[in-house]
DRENVO-121694 format. One line per field, with one value per residue (C-alpha): x, y, z; residue in one letter. Coordinates in steps of 0.25 Angstrom, whole numbers, plus 5000, padded with zeros to 4 digits. Layout:
BEGIN
c1 = c(X|...)
c2 = c(Y|...)
c3 = c(Z|...)
residu = c(A|...)
This chain:
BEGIN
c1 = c(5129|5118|5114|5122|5115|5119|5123|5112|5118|5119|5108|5106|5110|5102|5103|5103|5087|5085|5089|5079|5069|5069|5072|5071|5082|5073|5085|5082|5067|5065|5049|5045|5035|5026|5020|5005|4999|4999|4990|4989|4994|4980|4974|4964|4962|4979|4978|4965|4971|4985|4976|4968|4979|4987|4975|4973|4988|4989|5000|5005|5012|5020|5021|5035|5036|5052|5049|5053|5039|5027|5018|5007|5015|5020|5006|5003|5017|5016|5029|5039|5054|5068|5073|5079|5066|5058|5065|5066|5051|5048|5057|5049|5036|5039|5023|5022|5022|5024|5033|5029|5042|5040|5052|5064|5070|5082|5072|5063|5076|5079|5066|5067|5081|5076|5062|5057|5058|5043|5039|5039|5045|5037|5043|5031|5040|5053|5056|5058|5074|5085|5094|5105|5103|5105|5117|5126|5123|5130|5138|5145|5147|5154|5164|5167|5169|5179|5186|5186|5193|5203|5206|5208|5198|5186|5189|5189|5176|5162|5149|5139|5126|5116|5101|5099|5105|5101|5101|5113|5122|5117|5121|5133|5135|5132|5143|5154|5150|5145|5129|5118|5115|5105|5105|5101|5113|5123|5133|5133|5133|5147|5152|5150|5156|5169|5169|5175|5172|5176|5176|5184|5197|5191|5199|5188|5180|5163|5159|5145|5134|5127|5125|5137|5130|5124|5139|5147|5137|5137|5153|5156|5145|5144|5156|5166|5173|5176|5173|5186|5184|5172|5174|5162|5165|5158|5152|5152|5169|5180|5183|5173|5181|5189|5204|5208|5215|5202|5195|5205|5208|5193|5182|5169|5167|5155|5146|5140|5126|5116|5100|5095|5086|5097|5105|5100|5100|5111|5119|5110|5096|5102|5106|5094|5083|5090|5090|5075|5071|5078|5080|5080|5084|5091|5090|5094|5097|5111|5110|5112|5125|5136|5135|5121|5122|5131|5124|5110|5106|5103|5105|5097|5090|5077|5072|5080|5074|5060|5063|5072|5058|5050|5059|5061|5056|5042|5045|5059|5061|5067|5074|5075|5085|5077|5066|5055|5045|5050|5052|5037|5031|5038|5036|5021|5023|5030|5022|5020|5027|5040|5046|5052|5056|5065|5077|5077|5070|5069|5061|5067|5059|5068|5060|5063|5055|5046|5043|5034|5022|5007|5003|5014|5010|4998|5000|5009|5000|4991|4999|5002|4987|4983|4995|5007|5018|5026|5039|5045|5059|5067|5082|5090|5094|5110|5106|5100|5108|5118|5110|5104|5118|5120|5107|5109|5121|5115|5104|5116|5121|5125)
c2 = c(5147|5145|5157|5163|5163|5169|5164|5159|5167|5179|5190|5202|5216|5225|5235|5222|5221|5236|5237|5226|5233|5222|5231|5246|5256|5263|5274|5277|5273|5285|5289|5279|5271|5284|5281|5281|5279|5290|5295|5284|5294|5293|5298|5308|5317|5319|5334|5336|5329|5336|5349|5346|5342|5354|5361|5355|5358|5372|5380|5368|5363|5369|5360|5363|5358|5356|5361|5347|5341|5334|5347|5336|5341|5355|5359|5356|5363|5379|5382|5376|5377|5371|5364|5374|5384|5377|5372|5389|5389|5378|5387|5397|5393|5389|5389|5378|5365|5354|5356|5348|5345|5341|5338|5329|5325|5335|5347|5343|5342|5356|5360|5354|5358|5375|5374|5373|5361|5362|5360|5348|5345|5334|5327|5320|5307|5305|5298|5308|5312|5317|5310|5322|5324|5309|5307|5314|5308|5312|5301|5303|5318|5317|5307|5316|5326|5317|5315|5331|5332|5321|5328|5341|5351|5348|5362|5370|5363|5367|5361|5364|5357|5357|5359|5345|5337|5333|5338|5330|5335|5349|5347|5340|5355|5363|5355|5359|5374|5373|5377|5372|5376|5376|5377|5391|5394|5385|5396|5406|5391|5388|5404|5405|5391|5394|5407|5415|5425|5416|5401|5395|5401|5398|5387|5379|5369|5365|5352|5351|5341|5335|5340|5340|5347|5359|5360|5359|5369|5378|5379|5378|5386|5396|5398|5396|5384|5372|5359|5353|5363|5352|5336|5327|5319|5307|5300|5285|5285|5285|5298|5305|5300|5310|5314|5323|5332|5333|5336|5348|5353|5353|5367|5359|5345|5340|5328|5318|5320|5325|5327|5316|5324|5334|5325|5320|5329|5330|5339|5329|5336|5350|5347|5339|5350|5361|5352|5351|5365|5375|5388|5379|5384|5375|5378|5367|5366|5366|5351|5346|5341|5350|5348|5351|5364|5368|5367|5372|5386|5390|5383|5385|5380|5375|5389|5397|5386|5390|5406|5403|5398|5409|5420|5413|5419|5418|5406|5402|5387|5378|5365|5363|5352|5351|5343|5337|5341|5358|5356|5352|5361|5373|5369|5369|5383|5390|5383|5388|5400|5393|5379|5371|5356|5347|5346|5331|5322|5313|5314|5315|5321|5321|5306|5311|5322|5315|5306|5317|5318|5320|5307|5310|5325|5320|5311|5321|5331|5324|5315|5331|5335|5322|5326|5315|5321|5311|5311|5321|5327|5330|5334|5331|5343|5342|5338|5351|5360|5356|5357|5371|5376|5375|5380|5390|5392|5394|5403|5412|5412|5426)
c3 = c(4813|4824|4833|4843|4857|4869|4883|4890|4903|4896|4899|4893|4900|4903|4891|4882|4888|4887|4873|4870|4877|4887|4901|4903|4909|4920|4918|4903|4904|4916|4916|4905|4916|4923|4936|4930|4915|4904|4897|4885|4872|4864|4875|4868|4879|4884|4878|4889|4901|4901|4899|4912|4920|4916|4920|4933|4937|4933|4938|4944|4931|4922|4909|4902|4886|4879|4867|4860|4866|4859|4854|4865|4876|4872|4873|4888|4890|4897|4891|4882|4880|4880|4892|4900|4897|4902|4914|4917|4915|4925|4934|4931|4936|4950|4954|4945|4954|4940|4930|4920|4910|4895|4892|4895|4909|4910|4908|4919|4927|4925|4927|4942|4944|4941|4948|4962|4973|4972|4957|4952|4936|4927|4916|4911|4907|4913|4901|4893|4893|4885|4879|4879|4892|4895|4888|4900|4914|4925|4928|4913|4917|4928|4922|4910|4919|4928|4913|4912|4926|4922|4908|4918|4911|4920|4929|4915|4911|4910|4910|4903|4901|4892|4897|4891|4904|4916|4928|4932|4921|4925|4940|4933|4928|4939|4947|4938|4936|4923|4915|4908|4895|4886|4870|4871|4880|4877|4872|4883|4893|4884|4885|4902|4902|4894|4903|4894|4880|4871|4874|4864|4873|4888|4896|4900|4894|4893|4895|4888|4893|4885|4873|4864|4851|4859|4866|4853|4845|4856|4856|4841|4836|4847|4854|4843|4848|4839|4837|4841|4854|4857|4862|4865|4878|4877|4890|4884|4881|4892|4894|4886|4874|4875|4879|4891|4879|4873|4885|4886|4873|4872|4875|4874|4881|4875|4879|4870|4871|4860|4860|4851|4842|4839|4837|4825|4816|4805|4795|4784|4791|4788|4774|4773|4775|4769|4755|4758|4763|4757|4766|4778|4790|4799|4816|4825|4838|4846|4851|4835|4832|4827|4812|4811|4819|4810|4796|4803|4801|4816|4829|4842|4854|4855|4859|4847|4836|4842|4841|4828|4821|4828|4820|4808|4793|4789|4778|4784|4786|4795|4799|4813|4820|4835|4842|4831|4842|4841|4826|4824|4833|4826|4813|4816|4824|4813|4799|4788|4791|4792|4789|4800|4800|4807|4805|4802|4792|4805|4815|4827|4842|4855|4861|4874|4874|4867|4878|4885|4879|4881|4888|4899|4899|4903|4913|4920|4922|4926|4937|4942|4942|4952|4961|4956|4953|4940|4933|4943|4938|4950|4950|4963|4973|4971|4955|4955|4963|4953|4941|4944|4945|4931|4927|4935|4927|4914|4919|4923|4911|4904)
residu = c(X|X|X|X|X|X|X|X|X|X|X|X|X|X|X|X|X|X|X|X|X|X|X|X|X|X|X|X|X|X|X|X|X|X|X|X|X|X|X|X|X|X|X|X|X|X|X|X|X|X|X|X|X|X|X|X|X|X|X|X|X|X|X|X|X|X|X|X|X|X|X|X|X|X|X|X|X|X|X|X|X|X|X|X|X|X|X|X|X|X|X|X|X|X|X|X|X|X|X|X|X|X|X|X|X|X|X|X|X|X|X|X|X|X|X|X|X|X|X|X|X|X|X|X|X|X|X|X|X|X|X|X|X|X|X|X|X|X|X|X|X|X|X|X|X|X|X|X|X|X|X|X|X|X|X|X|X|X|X|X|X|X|X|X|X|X|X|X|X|X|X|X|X|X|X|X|X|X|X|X|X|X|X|X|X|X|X|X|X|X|X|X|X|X|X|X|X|X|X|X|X|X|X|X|X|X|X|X|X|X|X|X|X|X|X|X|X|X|X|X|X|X|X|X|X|X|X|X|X|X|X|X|X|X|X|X|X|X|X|X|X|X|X|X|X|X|X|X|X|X|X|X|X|X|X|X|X|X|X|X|X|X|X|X|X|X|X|X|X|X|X|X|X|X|X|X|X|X|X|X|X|X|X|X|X|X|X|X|X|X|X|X|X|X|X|X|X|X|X|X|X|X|X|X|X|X|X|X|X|X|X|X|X|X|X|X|X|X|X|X|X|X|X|X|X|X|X|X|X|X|X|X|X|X|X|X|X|X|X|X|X|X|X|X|X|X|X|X|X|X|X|X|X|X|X|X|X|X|X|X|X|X|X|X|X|X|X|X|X|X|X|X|X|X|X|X|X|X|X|X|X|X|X|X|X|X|X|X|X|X|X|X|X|X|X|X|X|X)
């Protein structure tokens, strides 16, 4: 049989070309062309020249490192953190005229959402997002939540998003009267939602954005609920693929969404490193799937994997399901006194946040130093009023 060959007339769409690397979505490909050339990577003297234009800015910059970043950028960073910590921190610093965000795009966003008009945030390449945070837009929110009012349980529902979102899920949130939590928080975020002692008895209902693990583990493990209290409305399926009767029988409306690194890890990788370290302790964090939570040993934020190692037995060892990048660095903090490993036999670092590194470090500061002003994030004012109300919500937390 000879070949098959296609229509002369036919052409190939436009994600046809994409896929074969032929054209470029300027929507997922935000940042990847800077206005300027960086620094080439082998430069040997990047360490000196993000030390003089840090020098030469002062107390103009303040440089803010997630703790998943390259150990090349946490160094140049005046404090580190989670996203929400650090966002506080920008806030804090309101003589600051730069803030300098290393990190992803969604943090920088809340950093200009809680400071001033006057300071400017920097993410140093705009290419560098979040996959969680990008699998709810605002578009699909507002149908699901047209689906919630047709099922009649939208006036008995509550938002609440995770930190991980972006500012338009988080104005999306303040709308509707709802809060932002983080994975610190997410419990006593679930318990004012609920509005009442016990949840598993109160009328209304959450819709959780965008993180279905963090939501599930929170209710299950934390607030007594079960797992058939909990359905996962999925964005891609008429109606969220689910029934109005679901919708109502159901206490936790959770989104389709999951971090990609957290993600991967299995129940295998927990029965794979205790059979190969004996004594292992397990500490994972909330944004891993169900399963896996379950069979670790403790489960925490970023933050409380940080203090649970600081606190831990002289000789204790641990398998730690978060960021490779963390994982590293606190495994060198805390050898040979203690054991640490990933929790994975695969390496596996969030690419997003890989994305900033020294060369665009670099060439941010010192675009600031000679007066330009690059990669600006700035929120909209009704985005932000919005937005700031549902932060402003969780701040007020009890």
């Amino acid at each position: 049989m000879g070949a098959v060959t296609a229509p002369l007339d036919v052409q190939p769409t436009p994600l046809a070309l994409l896929l074969l690397g032929r054209e470029s979505d300027p929507k997922s490909e935000r940042g990847v062309d800077c206005p300027g050339d960086l620094p080439a990577p082998s430069d040997p003297g990047l360490v000196e020249r993000a030390r003089a234009a840090k020098e030469k800015l002062g107390e103009r910059v303040f440089v803010l490192g997630h703790h998943y970043q390259r150990d090349e950028v946490i160094e140049f960073a005046d404090v580190t953190g989670d996203s929400f910590k650090l966002a506080r921190d920008a806030a804090a610093r309101p003589g600051a005229e730069y803030i300098v965000f290393c990190g992803v795009h969604f943090m920088a966003e809340s950093a200009d959402i809680l400071t001033s008009a006057r300071q400017k945030v920097v993410l140093p390449d705009l290419a560098a997002g979040c996959s969680m945070a990008d699998m709810a837009t605002a578009e699909q929110v507002a149908e699901c939540w047209d689906v919630l009012t047709e099922a009649g349980v939208a006036d008995v529902t509550v938002p609440v998003s995770y930190m991980n979102s972006s500012a338009d899920i988080k104005a999306f949130t303040g709308r509707h009267g709802g809060t932002i939590c983080t994975s610190s928080n997410a419990r006593r975020a679930l318990e004012w939602a609920f509005g009442e002692d016990d949840p598993r008895q109160s009328r209304r209902k959450v819709l959780f954005l965008p993180d279905q693990h963090l939501g599930r583990n929170t209710a299950v493990r934390e607030l007594g609920m079960s797992l058939e209290d909990c359905v996962v409305y999925n964005p891609h399926k008429p109606d969220g693929g689910l029934t109005a009767q679901q919708l109502r029988d159901a206490k936790m409306i959770l989104w389709r969404g999951h971090c990609s690194v957290h993600g991967r890890f299995s129940p295998d990788s927990v029965r794979d490193v205790r059979e190969r370290i004996p004594d292992v302790n397990v500490l994972v964090h909330p944004e891993c799937k169900h399963e896996v939570v379950s069979a670790a040993d403790q489960v925490g934020s970023t933050e409380h994997i940080i203090k649970a190692l600081e606190a831990a037995p002289s000789g204790s060892k641990w398998a730690v399901g978060t960021e490779l990048n963390l994982v590293r660095r606190l495994a060198a903090r805390h050898a040979p006194d203690k054991e640490v490993v990933f929790l994975d036999r695969t390496v596996c670092f969030c690419s997003t946040m890989n994305r900033i590194d020294l060369p665009h470090l670099v060439w941010a500061l010192e675009s600031l130093a000679d007066g330009k002003v690059v990669n600006r994030i700035e929120v909209d004012a009704e985005t932000e009023k919005f937005a700031k109300l549902a932060l402003e919500q969780m701040l007020a937390l009890p």
